[in-house]
Phi, psi and omega in degrees: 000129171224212175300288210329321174304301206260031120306307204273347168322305183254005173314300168323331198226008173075010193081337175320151200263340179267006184273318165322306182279277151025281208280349171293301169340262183348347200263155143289168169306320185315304154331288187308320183319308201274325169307340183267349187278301175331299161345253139016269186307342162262013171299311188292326165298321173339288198278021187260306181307306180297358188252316205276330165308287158319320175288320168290319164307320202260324185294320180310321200292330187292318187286315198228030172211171168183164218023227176354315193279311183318278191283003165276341164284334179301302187291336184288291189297167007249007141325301202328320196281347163318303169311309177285340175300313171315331205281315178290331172298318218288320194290000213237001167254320159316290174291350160271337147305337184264327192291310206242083163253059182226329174293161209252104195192224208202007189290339167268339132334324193275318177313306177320320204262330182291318164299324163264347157332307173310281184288047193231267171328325152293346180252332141341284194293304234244342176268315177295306209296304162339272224289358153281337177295315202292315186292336221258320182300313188307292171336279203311313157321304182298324191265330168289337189264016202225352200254309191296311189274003152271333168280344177292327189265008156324306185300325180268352166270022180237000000 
């Protein structure tokens, strides 16, 4: 058993908290070991996504937008680091559930609620970056084949 089960877990279960104790129970140490070591190990990813993101959104917006469009991509990429912050919420309530799964709390709800902040916002960011390149391509395509066909018919009217 490894995180992707107890990630997807309460995406799946709404977060519930006695569904939560359940699947800890259930683990053996060995188990608990590794989830945590996962954890743990997606702490490093945080600032990787969120900087390749940020980066993608604000460079696309500089590139192919401007005014209005311009700053909701500056704010959508430096969201991101908000989303890792969700992210780090959701792994350090997910790990106080796993140390203390007999205490009484709210910790697998709150993980839930942090996850989807998190993919709220990472999916944001990666959908603005898309469908601005894709307008921005479309355009350039469009606009060279419509350049072309005003110099074929310049040439043919002289």
């Amino acid at each position: 058993l490894h995180y992707s089960r107890f990630d997807s877990y309460y995406t799946a279960d709404a977060g519930s908290e006695e569904a939560g104790r359940e699947m800890v129970a259930s683990w053996n140490e060995y188990q608990r070991q590794i989830v945590a070591f996962e954890l743990g190990l997606d702490y490093l990813f945080m600032p990787l996504y969120s900087t390749a993101i940020c980066y993608c959104c604000i460079l696309t917006s500089r590139v192919c937008a401007s005014g209005c469009l311009l700053s909701v991509g500056i704010g959508i990429g430096y969201s991101q680091y908000v989303a890792a912050l969700g992210d780090a919420a959701e792994n350090a309530f997910l790990f106080y559930g796993l140390l203390n799964p007999n205490a009484s709390g709210i910790s697998f709800p709150a993980a839930a609620i942090s996850a989807y902040i998190k993919f709220a916002i990472v999916i944001a960011g990666i959908f603005y970056t898309l469908i601005l390149l894709l307008h921005h391509i479309c355009g350039r395509i469009f606009t060279s084949k419509s350049k072309r066909s005003d110099a074929d018919e310049m040439t043919k009217q002289d």
